[in-house]
C-alpha positions in Angstrom: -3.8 94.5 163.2 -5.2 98.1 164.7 -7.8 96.4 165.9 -6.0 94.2 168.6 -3.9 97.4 170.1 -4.9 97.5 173.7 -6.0 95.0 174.0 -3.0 92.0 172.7 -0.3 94.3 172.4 0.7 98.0 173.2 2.4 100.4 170.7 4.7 103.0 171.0 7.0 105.3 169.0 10.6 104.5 169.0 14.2 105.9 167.8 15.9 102.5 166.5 19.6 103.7 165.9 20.6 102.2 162.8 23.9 102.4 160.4 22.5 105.9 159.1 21.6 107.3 162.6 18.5 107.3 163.9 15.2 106.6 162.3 11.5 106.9 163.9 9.7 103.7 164.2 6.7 102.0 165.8 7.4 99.3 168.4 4.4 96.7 168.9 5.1 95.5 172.7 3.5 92.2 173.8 4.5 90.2 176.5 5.5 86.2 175.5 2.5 84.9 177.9 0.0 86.9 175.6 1.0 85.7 172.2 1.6 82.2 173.4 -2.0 82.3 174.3 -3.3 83.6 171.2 -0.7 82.7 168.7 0.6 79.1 170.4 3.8 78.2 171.4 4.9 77.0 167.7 4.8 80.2 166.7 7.4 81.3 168.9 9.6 79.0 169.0 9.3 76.0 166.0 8.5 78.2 163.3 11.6 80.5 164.7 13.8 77.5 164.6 13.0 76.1 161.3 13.0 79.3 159.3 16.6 80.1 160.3 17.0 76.4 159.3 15.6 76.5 155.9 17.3 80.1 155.7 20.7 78.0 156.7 20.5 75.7 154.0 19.2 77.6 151.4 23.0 79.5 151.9 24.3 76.2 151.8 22.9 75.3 148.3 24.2 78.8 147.4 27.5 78.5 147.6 27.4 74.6 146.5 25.7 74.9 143.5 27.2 77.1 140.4 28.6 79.6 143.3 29.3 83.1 142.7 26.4 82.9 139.7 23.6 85.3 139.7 21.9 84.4 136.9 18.1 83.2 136.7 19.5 79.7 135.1 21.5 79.5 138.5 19.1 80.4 140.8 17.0 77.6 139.0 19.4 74.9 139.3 19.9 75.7 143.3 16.2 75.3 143.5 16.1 72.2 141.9 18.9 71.3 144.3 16.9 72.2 147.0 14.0 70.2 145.4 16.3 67.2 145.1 17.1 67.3 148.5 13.9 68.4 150.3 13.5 64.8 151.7 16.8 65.3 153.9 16.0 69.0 154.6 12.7 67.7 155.9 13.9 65.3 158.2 16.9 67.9 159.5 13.6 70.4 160.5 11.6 68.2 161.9 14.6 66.1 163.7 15.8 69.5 165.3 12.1 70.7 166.6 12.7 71.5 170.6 15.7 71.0 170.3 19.1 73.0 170.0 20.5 74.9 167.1 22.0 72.7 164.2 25.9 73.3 164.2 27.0 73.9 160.7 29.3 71.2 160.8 26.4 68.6 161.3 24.3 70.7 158.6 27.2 70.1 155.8 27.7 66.4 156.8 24.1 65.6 156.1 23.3 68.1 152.7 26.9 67.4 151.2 26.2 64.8 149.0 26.6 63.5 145.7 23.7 65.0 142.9 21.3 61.9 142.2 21.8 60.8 138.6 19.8 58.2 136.7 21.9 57.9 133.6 23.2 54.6 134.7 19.3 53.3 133.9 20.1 54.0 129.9 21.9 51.2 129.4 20.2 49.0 131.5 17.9 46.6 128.6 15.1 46.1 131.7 15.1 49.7 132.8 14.9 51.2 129.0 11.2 51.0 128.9 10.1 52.4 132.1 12.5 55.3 131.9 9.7 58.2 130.2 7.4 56.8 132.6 9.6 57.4 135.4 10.2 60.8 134.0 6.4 61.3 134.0 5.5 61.1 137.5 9.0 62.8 138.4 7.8 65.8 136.4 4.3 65.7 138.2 5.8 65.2 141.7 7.9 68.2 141.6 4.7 70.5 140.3 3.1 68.6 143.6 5.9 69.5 145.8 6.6 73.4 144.2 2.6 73.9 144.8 2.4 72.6 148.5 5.8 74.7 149.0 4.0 77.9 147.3 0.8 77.5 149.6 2.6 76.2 153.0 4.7 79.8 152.8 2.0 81.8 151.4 -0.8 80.6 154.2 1.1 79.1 156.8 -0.8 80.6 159.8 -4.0 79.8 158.3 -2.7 75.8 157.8 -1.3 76.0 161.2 -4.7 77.1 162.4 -6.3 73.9 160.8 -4.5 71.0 161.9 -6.4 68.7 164.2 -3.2 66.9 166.1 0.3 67.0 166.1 0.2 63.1 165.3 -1.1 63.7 162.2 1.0 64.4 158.5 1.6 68.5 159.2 1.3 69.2 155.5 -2.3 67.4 154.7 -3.9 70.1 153.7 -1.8 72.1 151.6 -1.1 68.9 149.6 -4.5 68.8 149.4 -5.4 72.0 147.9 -2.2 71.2 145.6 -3.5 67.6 144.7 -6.8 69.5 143.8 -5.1 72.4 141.3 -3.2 70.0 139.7 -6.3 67.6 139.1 -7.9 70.9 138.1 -5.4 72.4 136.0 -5.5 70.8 131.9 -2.2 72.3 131.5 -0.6 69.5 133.8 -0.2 66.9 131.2 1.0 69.9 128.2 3.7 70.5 131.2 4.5 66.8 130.8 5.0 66.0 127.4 6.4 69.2 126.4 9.5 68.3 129.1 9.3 64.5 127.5 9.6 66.3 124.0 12.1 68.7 124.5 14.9 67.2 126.8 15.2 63.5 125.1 16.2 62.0 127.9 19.6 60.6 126.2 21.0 63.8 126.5 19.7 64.1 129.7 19.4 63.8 133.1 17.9 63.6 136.7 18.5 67.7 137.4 17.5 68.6 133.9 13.5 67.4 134.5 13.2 68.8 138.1 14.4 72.3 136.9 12.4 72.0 134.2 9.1 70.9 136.7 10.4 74.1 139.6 9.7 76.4 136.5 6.4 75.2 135.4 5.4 75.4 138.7 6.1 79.3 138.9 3.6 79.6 136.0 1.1 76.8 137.0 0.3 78.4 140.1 -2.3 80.7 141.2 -2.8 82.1 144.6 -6.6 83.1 143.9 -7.4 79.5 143.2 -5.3 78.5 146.0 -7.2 80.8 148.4 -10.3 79.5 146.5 -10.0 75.7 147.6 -8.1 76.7 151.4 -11.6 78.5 151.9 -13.6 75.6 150.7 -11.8 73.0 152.8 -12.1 75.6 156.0 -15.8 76.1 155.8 -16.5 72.0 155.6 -13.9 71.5 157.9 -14.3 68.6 160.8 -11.6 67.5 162.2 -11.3 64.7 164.6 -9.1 62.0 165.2 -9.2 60.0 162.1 -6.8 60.8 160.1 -7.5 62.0 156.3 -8.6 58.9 154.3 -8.7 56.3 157.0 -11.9 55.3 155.8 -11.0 55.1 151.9 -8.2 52.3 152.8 -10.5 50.5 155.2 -13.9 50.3 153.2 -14.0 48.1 151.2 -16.0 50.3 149.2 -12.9 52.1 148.3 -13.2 55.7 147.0 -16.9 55.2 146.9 -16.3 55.5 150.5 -17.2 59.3 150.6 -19.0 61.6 149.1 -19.4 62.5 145.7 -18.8 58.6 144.8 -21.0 57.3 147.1 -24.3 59.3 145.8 -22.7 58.2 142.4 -22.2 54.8 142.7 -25.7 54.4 145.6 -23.3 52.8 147.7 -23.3 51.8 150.8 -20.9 50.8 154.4 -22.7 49.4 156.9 -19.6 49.9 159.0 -17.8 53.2 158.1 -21.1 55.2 157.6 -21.1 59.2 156.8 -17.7 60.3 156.7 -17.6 63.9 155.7 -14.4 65.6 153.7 -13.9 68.2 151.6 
């Protein structure tokens, strides 16, 4: 960031006292106008606001699940928690944008709540045979989930930098690049059937396949592939104000819609013509 002193922000050599006296330092100095111009408002005070909330809950899950363990197995089974409940932590981060902090009382009420379990579904004679399958796409949608989580924290200026509108779904394109190493990556469906194999699911349940799926997804994932297709989608990127596959569920081409299906197929819309993605 050299390159920007003097002219973004000013830098200076400091004394900060700390709890072993004082230490030398170097202060960066930039006034709120400036980085708001260059860096956007979100950066000052959304993303501030929803790290200390993710940072909140993530203590929650702590102390709720196997507390006072600091084992790898533990940690595990928190993030699995976590996985299990990122639908409600969503909602709590994007419920609380410009607004005021999130009391801890209000943050227990809504993440204290009973594990999900699907054991109940063994017994059940018209649930029996869905029950691996179910299992199946659980599996998969955590590895979706851990990957857009890896690449969202890893890049998240760079995504932030891409996103066309605030209307749109804030997490298209890291799902996308995940969508695309998981379709990429022949190790997917081993992941799969290894769990299946392994953890019957009579002796089983819900938690068991997620941790399972959080782990796998440690392995699975690469960042130089990650960087690979993020750098792909950036240099065919257009956005505009049609949201990501508007056209596939309009055409009634279907995914012959775009590009490479439509050279494929010689296909054709007379009405939704040269739609470009990545």
């Amino acid at each position: 960031i050299n390159r920007y002193e003097g002219k973004r922000y000013d830098r200076e050599s400091v004394r900060v006292n700390t709890a072993n006296g004082l230490v030398e330092a170097q202060a960066y100095l930039a006034t709120r106008e400036s980085m708001k111009k260059y860096f956007g408002d979100r950066f000052h005070v959304n993303l501030i606001h929803e790290l200390w909330l993710r940072k909140r809950i993530e203590q929650f899950i702590k102390k709720r699940t196997r507390p006072g363990e600091e084992t790898a197995d533990a940690e595990l089974e928190r993030r699995a928690d976590r996985e299990l409940l990122a639908t409600t932590e969503r909602d709590l981060v994007i419920s609380h944008y410009h607004s005021d902090a999130v009391s801890d009382y209000y943050l227990e009420h809504e993440l204290d709540r009973p594990r999900p379990s699907i054991k109940y579904l063994y017994s059940d004679p018209n649930a029996k045979s869905f029950i691996e399958n179910y299992l199946e796409l659980v599996v998969k949608q955590v590895l979706l989930n851990q990957l857009d989580d890896k690449i969202l924290s890893r890049y998240r200026f760079e995504l932030e930098h891409m996103r066309s509108s605030e209307r749109y779904f804030k997490r298209s394109v890291s799902i996308l690049v995940a969508l695309q190493m998981i379709n990429a990556a022949g190790a997917v469906e081993m992941i799969i059937d290894e769990a299946l194999e392994a953890m019957p699911y009579q002796k089983h349940d819900l938690i068991d396949y997620v941790k399972y799926a959080v782990q796998a997804a440690d392995s699975l994932f690469d960042s130089r592939v990650a960087r690979s297709h993020l750098e792909r989608i950036r240099a065919n990127f257009q956005p505009g104000l049609i949201p990501l596959g508007t056209e596939i569920e309009l055409s009634n081409l279907g995914p012959a819609a775009v590009e490479p299906q439509m050279s494929i197929q010689k296909k054709f819309d007379p009405i939704y013509d040269s739609f470009k993605y990545f």
